[in-house]
C-alpha positions in Angstrom: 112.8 145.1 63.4 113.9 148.1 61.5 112.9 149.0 58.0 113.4 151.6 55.4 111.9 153.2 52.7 114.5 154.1 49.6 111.9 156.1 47.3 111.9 159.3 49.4 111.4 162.6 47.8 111.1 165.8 49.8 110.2 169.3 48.8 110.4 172.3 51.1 110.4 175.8 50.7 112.2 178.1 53.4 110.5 181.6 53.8 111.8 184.7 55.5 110.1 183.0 58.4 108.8 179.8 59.8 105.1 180.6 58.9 105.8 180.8 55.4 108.2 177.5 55.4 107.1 174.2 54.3 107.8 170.9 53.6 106.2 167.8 52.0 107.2 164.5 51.9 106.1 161.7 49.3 107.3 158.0 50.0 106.8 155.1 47.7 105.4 152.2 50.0 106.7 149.7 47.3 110.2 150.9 47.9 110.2 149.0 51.8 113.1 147.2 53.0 113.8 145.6 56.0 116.4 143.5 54.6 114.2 140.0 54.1 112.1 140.1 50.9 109.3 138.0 52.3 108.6 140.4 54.9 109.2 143.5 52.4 106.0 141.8 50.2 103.9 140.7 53.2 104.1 144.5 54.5 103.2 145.8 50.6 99.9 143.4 50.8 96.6 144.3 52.5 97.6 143.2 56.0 99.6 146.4 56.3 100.7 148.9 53.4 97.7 147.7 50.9 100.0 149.0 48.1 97.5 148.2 45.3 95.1 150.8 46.9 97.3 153.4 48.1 101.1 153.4 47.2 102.9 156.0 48.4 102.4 158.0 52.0 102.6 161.6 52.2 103.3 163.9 54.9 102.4 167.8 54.4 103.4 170.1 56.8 100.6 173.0 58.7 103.2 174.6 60.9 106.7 174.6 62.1 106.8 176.4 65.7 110.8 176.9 67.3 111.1 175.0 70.8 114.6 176.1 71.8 118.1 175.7 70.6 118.0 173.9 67.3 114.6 172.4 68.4 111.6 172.5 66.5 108.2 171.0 66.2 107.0 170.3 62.7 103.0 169.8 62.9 101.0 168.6 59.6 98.7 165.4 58.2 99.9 162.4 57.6 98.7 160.1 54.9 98.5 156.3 54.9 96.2 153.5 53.9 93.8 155.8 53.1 93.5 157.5 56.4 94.8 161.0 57.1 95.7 162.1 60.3 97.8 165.1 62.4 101.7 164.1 63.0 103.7 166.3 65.0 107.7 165.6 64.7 110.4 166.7 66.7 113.0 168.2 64.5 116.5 168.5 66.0 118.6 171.2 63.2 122.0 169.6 63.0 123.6 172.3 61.1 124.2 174.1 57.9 127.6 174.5 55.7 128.8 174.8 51.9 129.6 171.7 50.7 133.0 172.0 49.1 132.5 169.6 46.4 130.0 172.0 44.1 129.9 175.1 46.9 126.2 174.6 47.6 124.8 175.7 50.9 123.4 171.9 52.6 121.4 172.1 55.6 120.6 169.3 57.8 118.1 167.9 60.4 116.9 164.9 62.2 113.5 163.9 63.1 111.3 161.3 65.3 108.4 160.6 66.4 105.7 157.4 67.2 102.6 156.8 65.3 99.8 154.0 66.1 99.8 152.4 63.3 95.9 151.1 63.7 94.8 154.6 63.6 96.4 154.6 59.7 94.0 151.2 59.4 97.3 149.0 59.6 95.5 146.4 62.6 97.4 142.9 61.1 98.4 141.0 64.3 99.4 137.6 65.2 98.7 136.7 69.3 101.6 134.4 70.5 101.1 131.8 72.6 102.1 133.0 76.3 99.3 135.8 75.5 99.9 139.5 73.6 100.8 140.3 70.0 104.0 139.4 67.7 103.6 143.2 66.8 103.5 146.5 68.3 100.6 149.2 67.8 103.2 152.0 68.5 105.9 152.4 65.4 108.7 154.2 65.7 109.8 157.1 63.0 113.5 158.2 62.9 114.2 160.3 59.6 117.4 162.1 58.6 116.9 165.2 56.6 119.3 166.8 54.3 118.1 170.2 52.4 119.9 171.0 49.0 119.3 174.0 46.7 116.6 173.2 44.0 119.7 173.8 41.3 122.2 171.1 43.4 119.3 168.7 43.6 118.7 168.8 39.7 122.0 168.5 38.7 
């Protein structure tokens, strides 16, 4: 299954090097959508997302550290469901250009990673039958990035 999250919002500041860049992200847990609304609310309840309690997930970055061509590792805590924990994602930079629409400078990215999902508290489970569980521990992240200029973004 494959699910998205549409209230996204993203802040970053690029220094002169990567120890004085940073980036936080702030999701809105309510904003789920796999594309079937009774899934959507049973992952907002207490069996996974506990909305009520904690809505929104955020990820601040401690470190970014350069791994080769265009390849990064972005290390910081990860917030959810009321447990915080180190995430490490592999960036891959995709490229940078002026967009020829306004002329702002866009740069973009990619990133992924796996995360237990019962070390964030999230340990809902139905067995099947035959033996095992209906869902997996491990959950997989895939996030596209795109950085605009503070004055592109507020216009």
């Amino acid at each position: 299954m494959r699910g998205r999250f549409t209230g996204v919002e993203g802040h970053h500041h690029i220094g002169p090097d990567l120890a004085s860049t940073t980036i936080d992200v702030d999701v809105d847990l309510a904003t789920v959508n796999t594309d079937n609304p009774d899934r959507d609310a049973h992952l907002r309840s207490s069996d996974f997302f506990s909305i009520a309690n904690h809505p929104t997930m955020l990820f601040e970055s401690t470190a970014i550290t350069e791994l080769g061509r265009h390849r990064y590792q972005l290390d910081g805590e990860l917030r959810l469901n009321g447990h915080t924990k180190p995430l490490a994602l592999d960036i891959e930079f995709l490229g940078a250009a002026t967009f020829p629409g306004d002329g702002s400078f866009h740069a973009g990215s990619s990133a992924t990673r796996s995360l237990s999902r019962k070390a964030f508290g999230v340990d809902f489970n139905v067995p099947c039958a035959a033996g095992g569980f209906v869902i997996a521990d491990q959950v997989n992240i895939d996030i596209d990035i795109q950085l605009l200029p503070v004055a592109t973004r507020a216009a």
